[in-house]
VOPAGU-2260 file (C-alpha; in pm, 1 decimal, decimal comma):
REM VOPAGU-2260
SITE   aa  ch    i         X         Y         Z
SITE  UNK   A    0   11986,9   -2401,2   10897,8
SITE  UNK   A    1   12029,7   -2115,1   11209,9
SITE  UNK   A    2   11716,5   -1914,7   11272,7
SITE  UNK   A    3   11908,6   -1562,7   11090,9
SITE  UNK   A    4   11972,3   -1772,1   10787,9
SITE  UNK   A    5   11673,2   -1873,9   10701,2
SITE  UNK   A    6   11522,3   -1507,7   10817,3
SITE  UNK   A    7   11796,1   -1377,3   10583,0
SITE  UNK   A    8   11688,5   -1604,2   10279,6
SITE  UNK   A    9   11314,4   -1507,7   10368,7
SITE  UNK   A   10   11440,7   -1133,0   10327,1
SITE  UNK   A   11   11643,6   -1139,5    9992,7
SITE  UNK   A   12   11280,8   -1376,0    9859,2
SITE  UNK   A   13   11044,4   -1107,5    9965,0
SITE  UNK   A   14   11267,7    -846,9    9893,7
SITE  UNK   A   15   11286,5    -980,4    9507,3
SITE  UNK   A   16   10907,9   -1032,8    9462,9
SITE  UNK   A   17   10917,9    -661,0    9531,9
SITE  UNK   A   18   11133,7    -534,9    9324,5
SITE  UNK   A   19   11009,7    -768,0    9075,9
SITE  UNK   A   20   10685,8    -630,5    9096,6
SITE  UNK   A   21   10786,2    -300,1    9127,8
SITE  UNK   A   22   10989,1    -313,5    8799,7
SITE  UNK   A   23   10692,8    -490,0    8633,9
SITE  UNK   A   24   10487,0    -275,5    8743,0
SITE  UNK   A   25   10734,5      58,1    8608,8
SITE  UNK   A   26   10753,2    -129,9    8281,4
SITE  UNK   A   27   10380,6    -148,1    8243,5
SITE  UNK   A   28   10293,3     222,6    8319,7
SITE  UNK   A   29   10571,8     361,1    8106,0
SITE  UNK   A   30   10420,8     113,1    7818,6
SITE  UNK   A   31   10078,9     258,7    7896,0
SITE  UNK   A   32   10187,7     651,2    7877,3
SITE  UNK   A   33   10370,7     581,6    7521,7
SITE  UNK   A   34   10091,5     451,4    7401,9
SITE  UNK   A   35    9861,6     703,7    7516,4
SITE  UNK   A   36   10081,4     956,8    7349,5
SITE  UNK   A   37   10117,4     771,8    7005,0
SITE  UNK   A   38    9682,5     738,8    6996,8
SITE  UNK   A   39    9710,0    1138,2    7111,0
SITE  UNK   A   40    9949,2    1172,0    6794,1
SITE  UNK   A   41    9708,5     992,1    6564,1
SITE  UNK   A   42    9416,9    1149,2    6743,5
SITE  UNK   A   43    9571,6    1468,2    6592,7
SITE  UNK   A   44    9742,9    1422,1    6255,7
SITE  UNK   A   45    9358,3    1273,0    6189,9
SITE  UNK   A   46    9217,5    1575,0    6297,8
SITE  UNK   A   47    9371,7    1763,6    6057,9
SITE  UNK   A   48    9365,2    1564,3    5787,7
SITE  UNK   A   49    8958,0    1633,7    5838,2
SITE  UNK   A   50    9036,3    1963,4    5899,7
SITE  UNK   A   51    9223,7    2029,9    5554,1
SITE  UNK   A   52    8979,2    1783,3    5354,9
SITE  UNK   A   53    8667,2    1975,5    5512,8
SITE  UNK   A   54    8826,2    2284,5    5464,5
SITE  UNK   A   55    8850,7    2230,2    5080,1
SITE  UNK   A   56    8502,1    2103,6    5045,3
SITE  UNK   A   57    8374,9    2433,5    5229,0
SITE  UNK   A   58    8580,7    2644,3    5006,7
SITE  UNK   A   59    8435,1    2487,2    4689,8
SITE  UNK   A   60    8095,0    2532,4    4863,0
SITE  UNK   A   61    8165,2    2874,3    4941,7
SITE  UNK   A   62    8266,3    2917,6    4544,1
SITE  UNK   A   63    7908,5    2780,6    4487,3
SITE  UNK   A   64    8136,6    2497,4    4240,0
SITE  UNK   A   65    7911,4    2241,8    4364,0
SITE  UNK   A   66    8068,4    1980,0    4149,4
SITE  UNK   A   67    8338,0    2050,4    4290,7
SITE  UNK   A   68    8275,7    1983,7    4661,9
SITE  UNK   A   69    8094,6    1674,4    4577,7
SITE  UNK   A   70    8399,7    1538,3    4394,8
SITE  UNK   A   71    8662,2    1650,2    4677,8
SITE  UNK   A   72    8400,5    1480,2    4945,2
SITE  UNK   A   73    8352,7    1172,4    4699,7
SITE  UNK   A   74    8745,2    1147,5    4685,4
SITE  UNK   A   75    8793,0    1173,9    5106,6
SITE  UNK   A   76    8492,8     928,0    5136,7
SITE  UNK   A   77    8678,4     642,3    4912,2
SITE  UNK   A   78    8995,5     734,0    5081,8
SITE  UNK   A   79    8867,8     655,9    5408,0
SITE  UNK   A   80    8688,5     341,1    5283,0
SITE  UNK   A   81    9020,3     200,6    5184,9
SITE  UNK   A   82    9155,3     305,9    5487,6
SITE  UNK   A   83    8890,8     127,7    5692,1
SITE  UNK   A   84    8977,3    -182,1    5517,4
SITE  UNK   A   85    9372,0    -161,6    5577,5
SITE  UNK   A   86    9309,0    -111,7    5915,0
SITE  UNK   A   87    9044,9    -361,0    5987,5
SITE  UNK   A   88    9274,4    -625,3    5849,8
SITE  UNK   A   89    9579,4    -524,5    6059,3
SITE  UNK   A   90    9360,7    -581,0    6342,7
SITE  UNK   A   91    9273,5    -919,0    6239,3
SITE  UNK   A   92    8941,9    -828,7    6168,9
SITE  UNK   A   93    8900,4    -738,8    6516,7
SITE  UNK   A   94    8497,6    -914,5    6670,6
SITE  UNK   A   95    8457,8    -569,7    6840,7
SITE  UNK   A   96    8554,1    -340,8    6552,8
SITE  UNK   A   97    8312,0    -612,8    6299,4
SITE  UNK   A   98    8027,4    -521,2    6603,9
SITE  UNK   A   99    8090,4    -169,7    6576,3
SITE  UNK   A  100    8045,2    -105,3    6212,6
SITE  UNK   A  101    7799,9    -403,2    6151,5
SITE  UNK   A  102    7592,7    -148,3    6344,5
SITE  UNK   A  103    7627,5     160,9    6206,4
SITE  UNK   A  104    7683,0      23,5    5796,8
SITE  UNK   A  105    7604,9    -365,2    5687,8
SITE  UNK   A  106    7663,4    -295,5    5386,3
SITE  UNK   A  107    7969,0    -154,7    5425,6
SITE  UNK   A  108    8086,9    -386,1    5632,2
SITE  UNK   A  109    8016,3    -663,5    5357,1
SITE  UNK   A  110    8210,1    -465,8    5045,9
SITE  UNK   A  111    8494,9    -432,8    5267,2
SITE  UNK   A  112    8526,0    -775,2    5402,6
SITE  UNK   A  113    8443,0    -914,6    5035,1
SITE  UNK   A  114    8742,4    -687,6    4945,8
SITE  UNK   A  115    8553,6    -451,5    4708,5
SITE  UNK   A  116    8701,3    -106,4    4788,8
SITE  UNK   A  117    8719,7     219,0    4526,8
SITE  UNK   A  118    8961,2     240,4    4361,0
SITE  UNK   A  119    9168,5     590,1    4463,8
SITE  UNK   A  120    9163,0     855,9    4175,1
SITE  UNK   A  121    9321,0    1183,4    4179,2
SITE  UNK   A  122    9108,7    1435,0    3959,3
SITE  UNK   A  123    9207,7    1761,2    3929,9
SITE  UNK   A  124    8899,0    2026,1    4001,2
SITE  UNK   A  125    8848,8    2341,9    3826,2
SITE  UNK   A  126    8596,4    2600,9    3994,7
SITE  UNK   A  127    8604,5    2940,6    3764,8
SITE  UNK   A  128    8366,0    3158,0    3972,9
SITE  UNK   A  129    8280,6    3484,9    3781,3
SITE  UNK   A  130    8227,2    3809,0    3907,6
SITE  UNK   A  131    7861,6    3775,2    4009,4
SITE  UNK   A  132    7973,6    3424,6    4191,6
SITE  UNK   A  133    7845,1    3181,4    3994,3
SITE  UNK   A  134    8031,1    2988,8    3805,1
């Protein structure tokens, strides 16, 4: 093989590796910025979910309907308990995520690995506050 030949076929090798690289390399940081934007989404539709759900409790506060409040924050407490649990699964029970709330809650930890989560109730709450505010 001539000298320019094998330069040339030393070329088009090289000259692959970079754009396969290079195209790799695209692929990864346009993966990277869509997910970034779809944790940003979550980020914010859970925001304000909180948002609405504290909001509701503070207005029953405000009403001084204390049964109220404490059933609304009962309610958002057993939704996010069941929430936990569908999403520790569909990580596989991810070793970090166990770490993380073995830490911060056993005993949580242990009712929702042992499967025991509330059961989701919708009650209707009734706050009649009177004219001097109480109820």
């Amino acid at each position: 093989m001539s000298r320019s030949r094998f330069l040339l076929v030393i070329v088009l090798v090289l000259g692959s590796l970079v754009l396969l690289v290079g195209s790799y390399e695209m692929g990864r940081r346009i993966h990277l910025s869509q997910d970034d934007s779809g944790v940003y989404y979550t980020q914010a539709m859970l925001a304000f979910a909180d948002y609405k759900d504290y909001g509701s409790i503070a207005d029953y506060l405000e009403k001084k309907c204390y049964d109220a409040a404490l059933t609304r924050a009962k309610q958002v407490r057993d939704a996010q308990v069941v929430l936990l649990a569908e999403n520790l699964r569909a990580t596989g029970n991810d070793p970090t995520l166990l770490e993380y709330i073995k830490l911060r809650d056993p005993e949580l930890l242990k009712s929702v690995l042992a499967g025991h989560t509330p059961e989701l109730r919708t009650e209707t709450m009734t706050c009649f506050e009177s004219a001097n505010g109480r109820k």
